[in-house]
C-alpha positions as CSV (number, residue, x, y, z in Angstrom):
1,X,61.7,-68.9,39.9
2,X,63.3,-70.5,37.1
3,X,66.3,-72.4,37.8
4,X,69.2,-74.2,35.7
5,X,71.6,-76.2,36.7
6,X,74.3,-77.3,34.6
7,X,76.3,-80.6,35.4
8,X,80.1,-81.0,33.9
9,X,80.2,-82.4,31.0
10,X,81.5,-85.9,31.9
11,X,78.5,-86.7,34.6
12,X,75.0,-88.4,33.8
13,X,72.7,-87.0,35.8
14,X,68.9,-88.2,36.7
15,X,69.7,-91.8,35.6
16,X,70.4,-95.0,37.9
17,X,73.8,-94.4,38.5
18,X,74.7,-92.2,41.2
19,X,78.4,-92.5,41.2
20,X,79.7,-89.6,42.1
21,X,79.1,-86.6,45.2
22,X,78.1,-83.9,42.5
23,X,75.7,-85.6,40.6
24,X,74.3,-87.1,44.1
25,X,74.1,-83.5,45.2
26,X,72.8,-81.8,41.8
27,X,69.6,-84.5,42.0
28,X,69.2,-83.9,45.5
29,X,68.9,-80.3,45.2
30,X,67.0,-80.5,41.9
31,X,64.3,-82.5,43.5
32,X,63.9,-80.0,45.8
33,X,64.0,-77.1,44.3
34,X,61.4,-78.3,41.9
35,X,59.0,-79.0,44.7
36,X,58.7,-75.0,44.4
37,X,60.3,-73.6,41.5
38,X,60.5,-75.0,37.7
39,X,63.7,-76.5,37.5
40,X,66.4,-77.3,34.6
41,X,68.8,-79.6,34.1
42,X,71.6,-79.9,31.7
43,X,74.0,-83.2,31.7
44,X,75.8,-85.4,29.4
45,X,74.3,-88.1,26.9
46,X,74.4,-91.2,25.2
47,X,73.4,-93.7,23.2
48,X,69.7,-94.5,24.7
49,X,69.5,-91.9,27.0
50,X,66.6,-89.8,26.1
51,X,67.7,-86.3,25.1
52,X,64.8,-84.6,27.1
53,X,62.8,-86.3,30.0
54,X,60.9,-85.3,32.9
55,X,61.2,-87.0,36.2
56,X,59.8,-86.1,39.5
57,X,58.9,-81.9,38.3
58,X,62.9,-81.8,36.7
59,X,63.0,-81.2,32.8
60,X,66.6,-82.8,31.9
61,X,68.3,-82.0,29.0
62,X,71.0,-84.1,28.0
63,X,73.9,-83.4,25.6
64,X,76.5,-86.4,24.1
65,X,80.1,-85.5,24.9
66,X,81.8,-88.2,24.4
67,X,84.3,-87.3,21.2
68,X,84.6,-83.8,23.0
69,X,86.0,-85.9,26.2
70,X,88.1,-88.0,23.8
71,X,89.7,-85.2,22.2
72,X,90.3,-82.7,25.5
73,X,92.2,-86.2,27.0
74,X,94.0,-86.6,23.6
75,X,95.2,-82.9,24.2
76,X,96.1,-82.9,27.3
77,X,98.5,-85.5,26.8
78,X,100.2,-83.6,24.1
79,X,100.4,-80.4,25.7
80,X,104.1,-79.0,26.6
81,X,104.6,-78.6,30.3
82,X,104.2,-74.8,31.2
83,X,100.8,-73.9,29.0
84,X,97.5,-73.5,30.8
85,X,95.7,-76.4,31.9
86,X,93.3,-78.1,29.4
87,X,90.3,-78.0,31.7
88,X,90.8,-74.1,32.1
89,X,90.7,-72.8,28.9
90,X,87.8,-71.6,27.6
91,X,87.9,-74.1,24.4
92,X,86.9,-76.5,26.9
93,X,83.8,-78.6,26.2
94,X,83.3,-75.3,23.9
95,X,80.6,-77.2,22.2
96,X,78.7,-78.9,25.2
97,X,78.5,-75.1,26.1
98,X,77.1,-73.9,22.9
99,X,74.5,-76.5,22.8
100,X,73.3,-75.6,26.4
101,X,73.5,-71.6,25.8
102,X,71.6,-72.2,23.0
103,X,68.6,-73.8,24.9
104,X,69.0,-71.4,28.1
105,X,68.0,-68.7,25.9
106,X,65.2,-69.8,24.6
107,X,64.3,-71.1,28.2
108,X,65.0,-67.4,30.0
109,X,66.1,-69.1,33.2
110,X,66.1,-66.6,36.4
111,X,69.2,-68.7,37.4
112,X,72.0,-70.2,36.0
113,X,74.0,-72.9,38.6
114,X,77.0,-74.4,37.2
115,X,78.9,-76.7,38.4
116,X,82.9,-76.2,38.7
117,X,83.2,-75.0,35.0
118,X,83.6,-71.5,35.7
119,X,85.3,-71.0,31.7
120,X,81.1,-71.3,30.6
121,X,80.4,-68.3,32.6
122,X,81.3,-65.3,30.7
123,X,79.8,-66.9,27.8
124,X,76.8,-67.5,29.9
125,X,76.9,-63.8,30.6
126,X,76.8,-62.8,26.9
127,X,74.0,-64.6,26.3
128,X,71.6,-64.0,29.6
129,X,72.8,-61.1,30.3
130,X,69.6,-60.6,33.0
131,X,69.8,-64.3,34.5
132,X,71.7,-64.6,38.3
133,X,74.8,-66.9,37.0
134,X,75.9,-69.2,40.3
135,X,79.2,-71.2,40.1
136,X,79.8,-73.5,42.1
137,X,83.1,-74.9,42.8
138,X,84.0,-79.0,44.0
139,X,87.6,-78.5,43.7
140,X,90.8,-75.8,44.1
141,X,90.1,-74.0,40.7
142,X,90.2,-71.1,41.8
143,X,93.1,-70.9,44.3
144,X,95.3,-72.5,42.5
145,X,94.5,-71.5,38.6
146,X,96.6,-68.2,36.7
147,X,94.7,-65.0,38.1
148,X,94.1,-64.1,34.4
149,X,92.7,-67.4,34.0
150,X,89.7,-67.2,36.9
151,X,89.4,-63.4,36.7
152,X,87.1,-64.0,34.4
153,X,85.1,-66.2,36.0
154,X,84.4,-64.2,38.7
155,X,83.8,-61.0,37.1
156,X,80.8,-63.1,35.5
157,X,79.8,-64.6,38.4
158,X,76.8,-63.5,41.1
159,X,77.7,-65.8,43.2
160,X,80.2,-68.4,44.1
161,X,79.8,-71.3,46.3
162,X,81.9,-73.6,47.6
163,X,80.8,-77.3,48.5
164,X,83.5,-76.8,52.1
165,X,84.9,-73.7,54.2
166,X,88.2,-75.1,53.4
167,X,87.9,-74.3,49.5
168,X,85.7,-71.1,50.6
169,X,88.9,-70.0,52.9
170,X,91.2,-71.1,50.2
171,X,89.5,-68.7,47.3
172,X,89.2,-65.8,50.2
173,X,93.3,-66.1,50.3
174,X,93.6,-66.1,46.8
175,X,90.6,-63.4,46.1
176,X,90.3,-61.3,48.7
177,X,88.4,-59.0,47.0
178,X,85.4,-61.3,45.9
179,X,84.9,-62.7,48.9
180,X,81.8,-60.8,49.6
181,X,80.4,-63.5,47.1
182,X,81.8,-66.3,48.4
183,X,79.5,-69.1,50.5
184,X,79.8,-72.4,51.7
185,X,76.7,-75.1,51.2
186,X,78.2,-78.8,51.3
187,X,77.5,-82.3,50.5
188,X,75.3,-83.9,52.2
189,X,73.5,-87.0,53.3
190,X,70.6,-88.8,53.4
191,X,69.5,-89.4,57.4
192,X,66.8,-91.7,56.5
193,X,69.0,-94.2,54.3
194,X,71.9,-93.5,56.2
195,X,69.8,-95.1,59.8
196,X,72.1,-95.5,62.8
197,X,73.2,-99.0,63.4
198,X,74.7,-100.4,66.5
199,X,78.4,-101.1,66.6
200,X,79.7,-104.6,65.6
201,X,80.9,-107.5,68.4
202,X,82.5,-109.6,66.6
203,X,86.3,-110.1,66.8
204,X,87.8,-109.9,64.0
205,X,87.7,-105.9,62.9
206,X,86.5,-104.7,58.9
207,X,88.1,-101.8,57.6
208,X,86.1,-100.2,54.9
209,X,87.6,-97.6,52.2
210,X,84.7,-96.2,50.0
211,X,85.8,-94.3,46.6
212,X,87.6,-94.0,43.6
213,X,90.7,-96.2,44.0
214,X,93.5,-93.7,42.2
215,X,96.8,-92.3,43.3
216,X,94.9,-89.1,45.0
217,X,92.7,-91.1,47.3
218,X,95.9,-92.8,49.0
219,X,94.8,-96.2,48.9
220,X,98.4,-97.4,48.1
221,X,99.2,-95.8,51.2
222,X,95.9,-97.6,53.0
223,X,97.6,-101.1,51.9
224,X,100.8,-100.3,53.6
225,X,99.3,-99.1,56.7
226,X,97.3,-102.4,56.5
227,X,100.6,-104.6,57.1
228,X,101.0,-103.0,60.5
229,X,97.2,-103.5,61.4
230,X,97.7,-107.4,60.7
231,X,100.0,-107.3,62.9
232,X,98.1,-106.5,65.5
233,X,94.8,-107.9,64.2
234,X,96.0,-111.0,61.9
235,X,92.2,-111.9,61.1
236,X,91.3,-108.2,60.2
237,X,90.0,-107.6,57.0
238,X,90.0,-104.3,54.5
239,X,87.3,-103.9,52.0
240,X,87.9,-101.2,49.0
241,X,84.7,-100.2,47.2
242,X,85.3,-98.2,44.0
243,X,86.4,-98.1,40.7
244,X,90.0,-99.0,40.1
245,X,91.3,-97.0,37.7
246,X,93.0,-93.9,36.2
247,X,91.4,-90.9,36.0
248,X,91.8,-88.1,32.8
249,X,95.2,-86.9,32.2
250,X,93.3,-83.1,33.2
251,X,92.6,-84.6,36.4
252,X,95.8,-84.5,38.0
253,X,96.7,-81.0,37.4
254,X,93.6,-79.8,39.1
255,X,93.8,-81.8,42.8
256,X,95.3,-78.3,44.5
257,X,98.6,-77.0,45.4
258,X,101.7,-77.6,43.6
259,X,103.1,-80.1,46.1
260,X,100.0,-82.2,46.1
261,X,100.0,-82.1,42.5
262,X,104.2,-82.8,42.4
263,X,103.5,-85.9,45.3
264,X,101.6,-87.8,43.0
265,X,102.7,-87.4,39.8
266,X,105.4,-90.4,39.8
267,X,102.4,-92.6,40.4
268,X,100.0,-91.1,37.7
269,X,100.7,-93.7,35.0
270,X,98.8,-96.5,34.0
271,X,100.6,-99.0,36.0
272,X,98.3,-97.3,39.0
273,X,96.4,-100.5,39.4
274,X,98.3,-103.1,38.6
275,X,100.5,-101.8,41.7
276,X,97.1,-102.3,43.8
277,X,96.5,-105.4,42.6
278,X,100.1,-106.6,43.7
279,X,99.7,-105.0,47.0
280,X,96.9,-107.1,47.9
281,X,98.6,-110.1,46.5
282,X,101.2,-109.7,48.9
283,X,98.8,-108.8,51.8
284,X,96.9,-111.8,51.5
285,X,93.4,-112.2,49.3
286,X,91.4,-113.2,52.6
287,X,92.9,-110.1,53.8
288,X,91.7,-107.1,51.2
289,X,88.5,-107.8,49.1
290,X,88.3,-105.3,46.1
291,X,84.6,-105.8,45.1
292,X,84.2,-102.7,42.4
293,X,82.1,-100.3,42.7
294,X,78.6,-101.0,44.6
295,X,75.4,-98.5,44.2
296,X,75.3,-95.7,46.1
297,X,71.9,-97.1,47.9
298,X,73.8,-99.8,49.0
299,X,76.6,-98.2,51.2
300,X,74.4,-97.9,54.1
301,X,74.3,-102.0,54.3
302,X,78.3,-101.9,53.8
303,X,79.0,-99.3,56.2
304,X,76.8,-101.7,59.2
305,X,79.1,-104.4,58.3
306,X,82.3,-102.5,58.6
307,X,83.9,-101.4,62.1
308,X,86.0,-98.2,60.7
309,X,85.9,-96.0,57.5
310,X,89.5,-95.4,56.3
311,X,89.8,-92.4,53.9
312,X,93.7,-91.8,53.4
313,X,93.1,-88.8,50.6
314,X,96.2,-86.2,49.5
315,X,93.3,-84.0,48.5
316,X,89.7,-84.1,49.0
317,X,87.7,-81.5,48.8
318,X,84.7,-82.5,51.1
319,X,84.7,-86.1,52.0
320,X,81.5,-88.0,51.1
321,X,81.5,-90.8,52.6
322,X,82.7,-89.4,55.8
323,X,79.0,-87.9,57.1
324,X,77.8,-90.8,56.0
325,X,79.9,-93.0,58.0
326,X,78.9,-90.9,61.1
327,X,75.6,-90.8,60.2
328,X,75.4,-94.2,60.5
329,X,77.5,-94.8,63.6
330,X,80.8,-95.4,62.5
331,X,84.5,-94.6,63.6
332,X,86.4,-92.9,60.6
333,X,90.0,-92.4,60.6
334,X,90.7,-89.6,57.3
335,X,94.0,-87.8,56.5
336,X,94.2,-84.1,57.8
337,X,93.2,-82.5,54.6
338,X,90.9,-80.4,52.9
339,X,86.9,-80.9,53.9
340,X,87.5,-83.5,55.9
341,X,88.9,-82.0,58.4
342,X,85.8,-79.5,59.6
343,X,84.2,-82.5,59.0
344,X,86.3,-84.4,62.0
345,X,87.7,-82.1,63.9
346,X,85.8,-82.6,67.8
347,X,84.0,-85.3,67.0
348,X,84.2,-88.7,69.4
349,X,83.9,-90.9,66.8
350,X,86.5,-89.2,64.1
351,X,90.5,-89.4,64.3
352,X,92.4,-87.3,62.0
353,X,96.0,-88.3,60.5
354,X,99.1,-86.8,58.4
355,X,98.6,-87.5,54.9
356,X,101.2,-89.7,52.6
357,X,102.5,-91.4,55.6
358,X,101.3,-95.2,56.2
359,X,103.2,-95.1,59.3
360,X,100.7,-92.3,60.9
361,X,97.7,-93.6,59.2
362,X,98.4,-97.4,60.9
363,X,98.7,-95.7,63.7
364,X,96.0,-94.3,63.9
365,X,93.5,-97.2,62.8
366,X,94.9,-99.3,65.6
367,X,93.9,-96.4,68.2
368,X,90.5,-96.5,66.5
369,X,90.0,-100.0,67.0
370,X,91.6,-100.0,70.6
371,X,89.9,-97.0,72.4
372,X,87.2,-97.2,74.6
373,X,83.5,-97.7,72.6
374,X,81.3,-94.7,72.6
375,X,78.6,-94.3,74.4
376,X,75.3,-94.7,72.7
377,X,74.4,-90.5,74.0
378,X,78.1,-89.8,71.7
379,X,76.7,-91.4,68.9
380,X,73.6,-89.5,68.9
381,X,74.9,-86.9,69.5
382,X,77.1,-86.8,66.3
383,X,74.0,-87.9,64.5
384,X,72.2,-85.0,65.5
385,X,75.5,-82.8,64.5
386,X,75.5,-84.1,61.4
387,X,71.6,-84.1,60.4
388,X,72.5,-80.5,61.8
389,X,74.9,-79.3,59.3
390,X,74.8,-81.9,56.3
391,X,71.1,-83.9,56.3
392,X,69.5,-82.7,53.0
393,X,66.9,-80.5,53.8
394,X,70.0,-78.7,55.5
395,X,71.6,-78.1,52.6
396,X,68.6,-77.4,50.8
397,X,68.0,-74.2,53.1
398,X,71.5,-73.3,53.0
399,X,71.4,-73.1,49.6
400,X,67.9,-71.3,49.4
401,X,70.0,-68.3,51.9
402,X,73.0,-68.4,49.8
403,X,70.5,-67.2,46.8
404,X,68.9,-65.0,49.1
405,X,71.6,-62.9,48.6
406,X,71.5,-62.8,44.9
407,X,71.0,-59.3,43.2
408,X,67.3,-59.2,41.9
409,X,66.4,-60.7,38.5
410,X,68.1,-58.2,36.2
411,X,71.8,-58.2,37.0
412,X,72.8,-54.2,38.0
């Protein structure tokens, strides 16, 4: 079988970097896949990124975006409140699209698996009108999009996966009536980077937070809870590893339901990290160390140094860094939302809080710290869970079933 997959329009895929869950799961899957089956894969340029390459049975083909991105931002900014979204209209990244359609049809792919951008689809439909289209959604597009919006979308569609059962759920509520092609294959990890470690003795206890450090990851909310944790723990330390930053304008609108979207709005302005930076100040620089972002094949080092894995999200649709926390042997206290909580919900090692309130979420890091240490047959055993449910070759045959029931190579 032929297979392409098509990254959005803003990700490098197949290069160094692996910043990011979907790319980290599009070059997982790719390299599997291609063990098999000859495999496609179409991502963004750049200057000195070769346009087409081969690497490890994957043919990449790679597309510059970057005046696109420039101009959909500009847009967005300019747009009057009540129009669609910029990200859902089918203008965007109309040209990224054209250039990938364009190849795809000379290529014939038996498969088409696109990532979130469910606008490409019914002009992916037009032009393979044989080829099995798969989209396959990150975020709360369609729950939370104009039904004439994603109607579309799924009309066009095959199949439609969903990287949690909380965004599957969601869709089923919104589209009752398409959930017959609805599946769930998530994120996943890496079990042999991601080795079990044995917990830390030392006194002094090291929060870690690993992500994007911007309003919807609640890491303003993290630095508030961390004033009550000094409290208790004066020498405790907090170490945030990410980017610090704004992201796109688009962005914001497309983190989920209204009152997510309405919570975080007064603190979607550029001044975002210069209140973070001011935070810490007052906390103490020995006290939160903000080191950037680290590669991705290095977080298995950071997580054996740290004693607990803070996520405080107001919306996340799986939660990354979560398994791979576990994997590796960690406590993780995460806000009640989204993925993260089938992630955490029964497990011995995982403690679940409201989000937006530091209160709750100091709370619930001191309990962490305080309570009793698992066993080493607990923290096997939510090894074993996870290598269960989320180690790659996992995901890789829950993916393979989820095509399995695909229509056959001409759609009916």
């Amino acid at each position: 079988m032929k297979i392409a997959f098509v990254s959005q329009a803003w990700n490098f895929v197949g290069l160094s970097e692996r910043n990011n869950s979907i790319v980290i799961w599009l070059e997982e899957m790719a390299r599997a896949l291609a063990r098999n089956h000859e495999v496609l894969v179409y991502s963004r340029g750049g200057r000195g990124i070769p346009p087409r390459a081969e690497d490890q049975g994957i043919h990449h083909r790679r597309f510059r975006t970057g005046i696109e991105r420039r101009w959909h931002d500009l847009i967005q900014g300019l747009s009057r409140a009540g129009r669609d979204p910029v990200f859902a209209r089918p203008s965007f990244y109309r040209h990224y699209l054209r250039r990938i359609a364009a190849d795809l049809r000379r290529e014939k792919p038996d498969l088409v698996h696109v990532m979130n951008f469910g606008q490409f689809l019914p002009s992916l439909r037009r032009s393979l009108p044989a080829a099995r289209l798969v989209l396959h959604m990150h975020c709360e597009w369609l729950s939370t999009l104009p039904r004439r919006l994603v109607a579309p979308w799924l009309e066009s569609a095959d199949l439609v996966l969903f990287c949690s059962e909380y965004l599957r759920q969601r869709a089923i509520q919104a589209w009752p009536e398409a959930a017959p092609k609805f599946h769930c294959v998530p994120n996943g990890v890496d079990m042999d980077l991601f080795r079990a470690v044995e917990p830390r003795t030392t006194i002094a206890p090291r929060l870690l937070f690993v992500g994007r450090i911007s309003p919807e990851k609640g890491v303003h909310d993290l630095l508030q809870a961390m004033q009550l944790v000094l409290e208790r723990h004066p020498a405790a330390k907090l170490q945030l590893v990410g980017p610090l930053g704004l992201p796109s304008a688009h962005f914001l609108d497309s983190l989920g339901p209204p009152e997510v979207v309405d919570r975080l709005r007064p603190l979607w302005n550029p001044n975002y990290p210069k209140r973070i930076r001011d935070h810490i100040a007052e906390l103490g620089i020995d006290s939160v160390e903000l080191p950037g972002p680290e590669p991705h094949r290095a977080l298995p080092r950071i997580l054996a140094n740290a004693d607990l894995l803070v996520n405080p999200s107001h919306s996340e649709s799986f939660g990354m860094s979560l398994i791979e926390a576990l994997a590796v042997g960690r406590r993780v206290v995460a806000t009640r939302v989204g993925g993260q909580i089938e992630i955490l919900e029964g497990c011995p090692l995982g403690t679940l809080v409201s989000p937006a309130w530091p209160e709750e979420l100091g709370r619930g890091i001191l309990r962490a710290l305080a309570g009793p240490p698992c066993s080493p047959e607990e923290r096997q055993t939510v090894r074993e869970r996870i290598a269960e449910c989320y180690s790659w070759p996992s995901v890789r045959d829950q993916l393979l079933a989820a095509y399995a029931t695909l229509p056959g190579p001409t759609r009916k």
